[in-house]
C-alpha positions in Angstrom: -14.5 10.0 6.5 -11.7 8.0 5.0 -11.7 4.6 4.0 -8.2 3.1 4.1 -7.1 0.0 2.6 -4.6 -2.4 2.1 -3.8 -3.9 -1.4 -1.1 -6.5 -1.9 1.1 -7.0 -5.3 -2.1 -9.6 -6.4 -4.3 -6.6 -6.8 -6.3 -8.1 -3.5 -7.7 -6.3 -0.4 -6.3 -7.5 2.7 -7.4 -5.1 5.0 -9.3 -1.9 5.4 -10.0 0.4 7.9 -12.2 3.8 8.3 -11.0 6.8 9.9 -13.3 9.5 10.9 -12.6 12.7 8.6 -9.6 13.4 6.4 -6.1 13.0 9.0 -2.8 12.1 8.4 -2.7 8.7 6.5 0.1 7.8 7.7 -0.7 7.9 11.2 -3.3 5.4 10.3 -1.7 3.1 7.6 0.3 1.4 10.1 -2.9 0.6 12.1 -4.7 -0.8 9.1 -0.9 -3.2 8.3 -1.4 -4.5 12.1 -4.6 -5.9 12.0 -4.6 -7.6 8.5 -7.3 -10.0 7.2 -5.0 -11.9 5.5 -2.2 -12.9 4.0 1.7 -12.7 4.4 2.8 -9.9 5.9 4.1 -7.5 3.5 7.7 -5.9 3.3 7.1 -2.9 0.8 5.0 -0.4 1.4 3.9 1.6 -1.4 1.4 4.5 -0.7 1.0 8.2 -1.8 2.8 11.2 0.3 0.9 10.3 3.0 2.0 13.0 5.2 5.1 11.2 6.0 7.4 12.4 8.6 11.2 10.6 9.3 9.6 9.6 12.6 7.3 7.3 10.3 10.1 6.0 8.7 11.7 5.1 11.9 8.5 3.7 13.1 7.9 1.5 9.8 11.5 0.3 9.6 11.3 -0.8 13.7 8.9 -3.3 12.3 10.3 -4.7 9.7 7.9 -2.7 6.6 10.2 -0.7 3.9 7.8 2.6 3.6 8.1 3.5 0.2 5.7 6.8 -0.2 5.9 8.7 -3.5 7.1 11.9 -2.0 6.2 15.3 -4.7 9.0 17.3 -3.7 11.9 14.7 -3.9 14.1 17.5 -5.1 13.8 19.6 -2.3 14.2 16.8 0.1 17.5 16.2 2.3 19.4 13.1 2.1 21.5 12.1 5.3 24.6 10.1 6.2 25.2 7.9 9.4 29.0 7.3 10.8 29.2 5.9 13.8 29.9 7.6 16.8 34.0 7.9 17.5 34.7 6.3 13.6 35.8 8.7 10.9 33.2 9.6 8.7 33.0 7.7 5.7 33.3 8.7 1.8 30.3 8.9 -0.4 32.1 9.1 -3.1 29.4 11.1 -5.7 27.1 11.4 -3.0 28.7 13.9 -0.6 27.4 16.4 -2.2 24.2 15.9 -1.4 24.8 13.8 1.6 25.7 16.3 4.2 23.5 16.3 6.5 24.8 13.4 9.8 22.4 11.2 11.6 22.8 11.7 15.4 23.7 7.7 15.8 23.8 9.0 19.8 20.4 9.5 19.8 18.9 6.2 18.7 22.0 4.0 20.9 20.6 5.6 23.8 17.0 5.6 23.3 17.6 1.9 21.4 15.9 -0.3 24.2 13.3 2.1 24.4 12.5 2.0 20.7 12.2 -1.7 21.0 9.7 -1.7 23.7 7.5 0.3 21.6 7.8 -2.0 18.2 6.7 -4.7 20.9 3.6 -2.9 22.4 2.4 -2.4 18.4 3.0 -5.7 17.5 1.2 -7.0 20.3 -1.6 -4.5 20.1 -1.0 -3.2 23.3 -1.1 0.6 22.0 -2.6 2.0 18.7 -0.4 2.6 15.8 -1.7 6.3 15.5 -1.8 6.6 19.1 2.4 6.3 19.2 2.8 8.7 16.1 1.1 11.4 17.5 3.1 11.2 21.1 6.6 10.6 19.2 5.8 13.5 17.1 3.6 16.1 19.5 2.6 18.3 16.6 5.6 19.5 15.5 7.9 19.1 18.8 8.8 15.7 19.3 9.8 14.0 22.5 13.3 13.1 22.9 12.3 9.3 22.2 10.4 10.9 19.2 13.9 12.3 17.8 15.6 9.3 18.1 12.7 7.5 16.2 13.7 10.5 13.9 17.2 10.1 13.4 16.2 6.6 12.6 14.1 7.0 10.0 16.4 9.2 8.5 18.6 6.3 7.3 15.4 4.2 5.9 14.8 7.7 4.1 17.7 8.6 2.3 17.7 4.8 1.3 14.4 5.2 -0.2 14.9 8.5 -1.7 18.6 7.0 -3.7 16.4 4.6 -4.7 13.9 6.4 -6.1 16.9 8.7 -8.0 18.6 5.7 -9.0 19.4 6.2 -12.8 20.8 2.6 -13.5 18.7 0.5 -11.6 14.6 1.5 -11.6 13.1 -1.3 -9.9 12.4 -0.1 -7.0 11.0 3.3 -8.6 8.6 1.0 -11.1 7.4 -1.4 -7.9 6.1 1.7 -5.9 4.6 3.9 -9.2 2.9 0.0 -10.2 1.8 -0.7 -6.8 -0.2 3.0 -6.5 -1.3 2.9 -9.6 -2.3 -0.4 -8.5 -4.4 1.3 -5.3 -5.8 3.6 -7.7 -7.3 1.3 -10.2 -9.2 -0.7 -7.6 -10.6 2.6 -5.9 -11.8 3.3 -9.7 -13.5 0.1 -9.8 -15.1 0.4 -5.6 -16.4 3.9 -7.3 -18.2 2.0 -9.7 -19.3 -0.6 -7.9 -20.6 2.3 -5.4 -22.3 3.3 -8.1 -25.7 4.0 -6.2 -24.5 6.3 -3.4 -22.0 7.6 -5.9 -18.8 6.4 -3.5 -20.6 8.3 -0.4 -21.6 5.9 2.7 -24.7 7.7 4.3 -24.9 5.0 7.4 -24.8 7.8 10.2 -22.5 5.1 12.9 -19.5 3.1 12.4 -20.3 0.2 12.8 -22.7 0.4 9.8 -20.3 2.2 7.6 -17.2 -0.5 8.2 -20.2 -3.3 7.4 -21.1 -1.1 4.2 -17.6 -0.7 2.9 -16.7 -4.4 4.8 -19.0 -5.3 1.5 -18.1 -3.7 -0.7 -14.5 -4.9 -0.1 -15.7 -8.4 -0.3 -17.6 -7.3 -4.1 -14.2 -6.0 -5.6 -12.2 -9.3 -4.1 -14.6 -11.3 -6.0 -14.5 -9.3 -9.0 -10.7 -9.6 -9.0 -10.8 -13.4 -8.8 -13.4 -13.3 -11.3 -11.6 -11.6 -13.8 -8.1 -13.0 -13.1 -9.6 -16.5 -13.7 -11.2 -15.8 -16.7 -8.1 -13.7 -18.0 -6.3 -16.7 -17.3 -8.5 -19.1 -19.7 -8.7 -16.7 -22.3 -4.7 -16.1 -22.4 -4.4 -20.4 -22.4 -7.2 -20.2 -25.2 -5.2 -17.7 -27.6 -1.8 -19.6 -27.1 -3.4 -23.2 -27.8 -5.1 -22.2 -31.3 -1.9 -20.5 -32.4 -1.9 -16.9 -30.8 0.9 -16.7 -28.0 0.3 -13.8 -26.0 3.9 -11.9 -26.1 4.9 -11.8 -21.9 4.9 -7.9 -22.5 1.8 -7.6 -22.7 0.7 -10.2 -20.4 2.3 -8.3 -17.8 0.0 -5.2 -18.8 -3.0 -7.5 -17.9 -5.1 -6.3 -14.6 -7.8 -8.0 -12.9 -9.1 -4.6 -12.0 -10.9 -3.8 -15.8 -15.2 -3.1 -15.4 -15.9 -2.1 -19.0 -17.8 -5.9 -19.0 -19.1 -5.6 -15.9 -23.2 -4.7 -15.5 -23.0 -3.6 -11.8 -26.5 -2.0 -11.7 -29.5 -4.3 -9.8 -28.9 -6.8 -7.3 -26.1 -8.7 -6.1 -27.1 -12.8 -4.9 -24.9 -14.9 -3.4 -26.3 -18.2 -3.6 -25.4 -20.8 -0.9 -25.0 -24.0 -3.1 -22.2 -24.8 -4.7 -21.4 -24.0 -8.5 -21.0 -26.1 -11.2 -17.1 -27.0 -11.7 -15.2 -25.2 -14.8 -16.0 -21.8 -16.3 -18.6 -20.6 -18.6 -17.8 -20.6 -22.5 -15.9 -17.9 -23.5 -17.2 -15.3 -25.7 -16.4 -15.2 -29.4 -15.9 -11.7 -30.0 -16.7 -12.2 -34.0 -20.0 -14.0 -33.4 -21.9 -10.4 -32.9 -25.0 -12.6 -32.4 -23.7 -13.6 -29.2 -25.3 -11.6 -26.2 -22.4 -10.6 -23.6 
């Protein structure tokens, strides 16, 4: 069993979903970005490999997500070029030596209302995400709709990949390596929290498993806001008795640290309504204090 989830840039779940076995997770990340809890939608999507294919580019660029995968064998990977069909093709200047390769623009005019239909019907929820990318793609052979999806994708690629190469300008490189590391930080901290089944869900249907991992979801959101809060107050407390916090280091800060957390016996949620403000923060040279 996989448990997917979606993370945005606050270090906040905003969608899960869990996927019988270990598939594709990209046939299923799109499914899990449909049916959000939450939020605005997103425009970058920053994930592992994921088993992407250019037909998931295609796919992800239809609708409006920039999927932005961290891809192990960049080096090996082809870059493309689109000219349109009767222009002369353009010059690449540095690039066409690596840019060989032409998009068949043919392909994705012809097959262009068709395309749209299907953004619609996933928008609308008329079809399943992973439904779509396993027709397109037919294990291997796509259909001809499936290769214009294809050619698509591989513009939304190559833009990626330069990108990702880019030697002046790394923003885009930093964004995706943050938000992963991001993704991997909380599923440290859900492990921990999971401490008693040691991140294995034993509920035998799925229903209990997405209520099982639906909580523990709604733990590590809490924790976030906990921590972000009291990260906050402690920052505002350094800078007003005469210790700015340099904005280097602030932006190292994540709401996603359990070294202070005690996650062992039982979790209340009680009904009334705390007391406004937050509790006293620690002084870490009083070694009488308890924590």
């Amino acid at each position: 069993m996989t448990w997917l989830n979606a993370v945005n840039d606050q270090v906040a779940g905003i969608g899960a979903q869990v996927v019988p076995g270990t598939p594709r997770d990209s046939l299923h990340i799109l499914d899990v970005l449909l049916n959000l809890d939450a939020g605005p939608k997103p425009d970058l999507i920053a994930t592992d490999t994921a088993s992407y294919s250019d037909i998931v580019f295609g796919v992800f660029r239809m609708l409006g997500y920039r999927f932005s995968p961290r891809i192990a064998d960049i080096g090996d990977t082809r870059y493309w070029r689109a000219t349109w069909p009767g222009e002369v093709p353009g010059d690449y200047g540095a690039l066409n030596a690596i840019a060989r390769n032409p998009v068949n623009l043919t392909k994705v005019i012809r097959h262009w209302p068709d395309m749209l239909r299907v953004a619609g019907s996933l928008i609308t929820h008329e079809v399943r995400a992973y439904d779509v990318l396993r027709m397109l793609g037919r294990t291997g052979h796509p259909s001809t709709l499936g290769q214009a999806f294809a050619e698509y994708g591989r513009i939304a690629k190559t833009q990626h990949l330069l990108a990702m190469i880019d030697p002046i300008d790394d923003t885009h490189r930093r964004t995706v390596n943050t938000q992963t590391t991001v993704q991997e930080s909380r599923h440290r901290l859900a492990r921990k929290v999971f401490h008693g089944k040691h991140g294995q869900v034993y509920q035998k249907y799925r229903e209990g498993q997405e209520d099982q991992l639906g909580a523990l979801g709604l733990v590590i959101n809490a924790i976030t806001l906990w921590n972000t809060r009291y990260l906050d107050a402690a920052r505002t407390h350094l800078e007003t008795h005469g210790c700015p916090v340099r904005e280097e280091d602030a932006v190292r800060l994540s709401p996603l640290g359990h070294a202070h957390l005690n996650e062992l016996g039982r979790y209340t949620f009680p009904t009334h309504i705390p007391d406004a403000g937050l509790r006293p923060l620690r002084d870490p040279d009083n070694v009488a204090e308890p924590p």
